[in-house]
Every structure is written in structure tokens, then in C-alpha cells.
C-alpha positions in Angstrom: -40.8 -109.2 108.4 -39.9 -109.8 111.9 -36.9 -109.1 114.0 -34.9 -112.0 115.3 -35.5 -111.2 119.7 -31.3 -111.1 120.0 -31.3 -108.2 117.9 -34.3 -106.1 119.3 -32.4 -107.2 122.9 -29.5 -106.1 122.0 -30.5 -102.6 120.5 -32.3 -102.3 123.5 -29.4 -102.9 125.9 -27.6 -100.4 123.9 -30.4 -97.5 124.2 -30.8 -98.0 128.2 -29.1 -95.7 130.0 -26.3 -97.2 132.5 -28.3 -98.7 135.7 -26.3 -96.2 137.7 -28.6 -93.8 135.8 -31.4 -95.5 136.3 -31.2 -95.8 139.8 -31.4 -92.6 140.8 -30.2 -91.3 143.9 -28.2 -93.8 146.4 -30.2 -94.4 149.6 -27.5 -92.4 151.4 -27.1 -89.6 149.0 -31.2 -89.2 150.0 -30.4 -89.1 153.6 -27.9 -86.9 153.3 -30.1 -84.3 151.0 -33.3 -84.8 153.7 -31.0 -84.0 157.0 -29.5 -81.1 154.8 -33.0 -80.4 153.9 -34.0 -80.3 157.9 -31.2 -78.4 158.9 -31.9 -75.3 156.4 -36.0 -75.4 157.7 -34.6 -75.3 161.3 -32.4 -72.6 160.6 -35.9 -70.8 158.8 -37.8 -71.7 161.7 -35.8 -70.2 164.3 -35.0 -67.5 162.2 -38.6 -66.2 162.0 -39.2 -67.3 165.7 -36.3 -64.3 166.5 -38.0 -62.1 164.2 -40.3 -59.4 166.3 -43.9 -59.2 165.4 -45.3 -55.8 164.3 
């Protein structure tokens, strides 16, 4: 028995998840997380630079 293709597309379109989903992260919500991502291995960085050496 087959499956008229409107149905299986339309079953299909149903099961996606919304493209928003999909999509992931926006292009800016990426830049945003990589500078906030810089800033915290700065912060390490200089933090074990201040640290003395024993």
C-alpha cells in the first residue's frame, strides 16, 4: 500500500521542529557568547599571571 506524498509531507511538516529550533543559535547570540567567552579566559589569564610562583 503506498502513501499519497501530501500526506507523508504533511506529517512530516508537523514532526519538524519550528525552524527557529532548527537554526540554532543566531549569528549574534554566538558573538556575543565568544566575546563573553574571551573576556572570562582574560580575566583567568591575568589572574594566574598575579599569582606568585612557589
Amino acid at each position: 500500500m503506498t502513501i499519497p506524498t501530501q500526506q507523508v509531507t504533511a506529517e512530516r511538516a508537523e514532526q519538524a521542529p519550528d525552524l527557529e529550533e532548527r537554526q540554532g543559535p543566531t549569528l549574534e547570540e554566538r558573538l556575543l557568547r565568544a566575546e563573553a567567552r574571551i573576556e572570562r579566559l582574560r580575566a583567568a589569564a591575568l589572574g594566574a599571571a598575579a599569582e606568585p610562583i612557589e
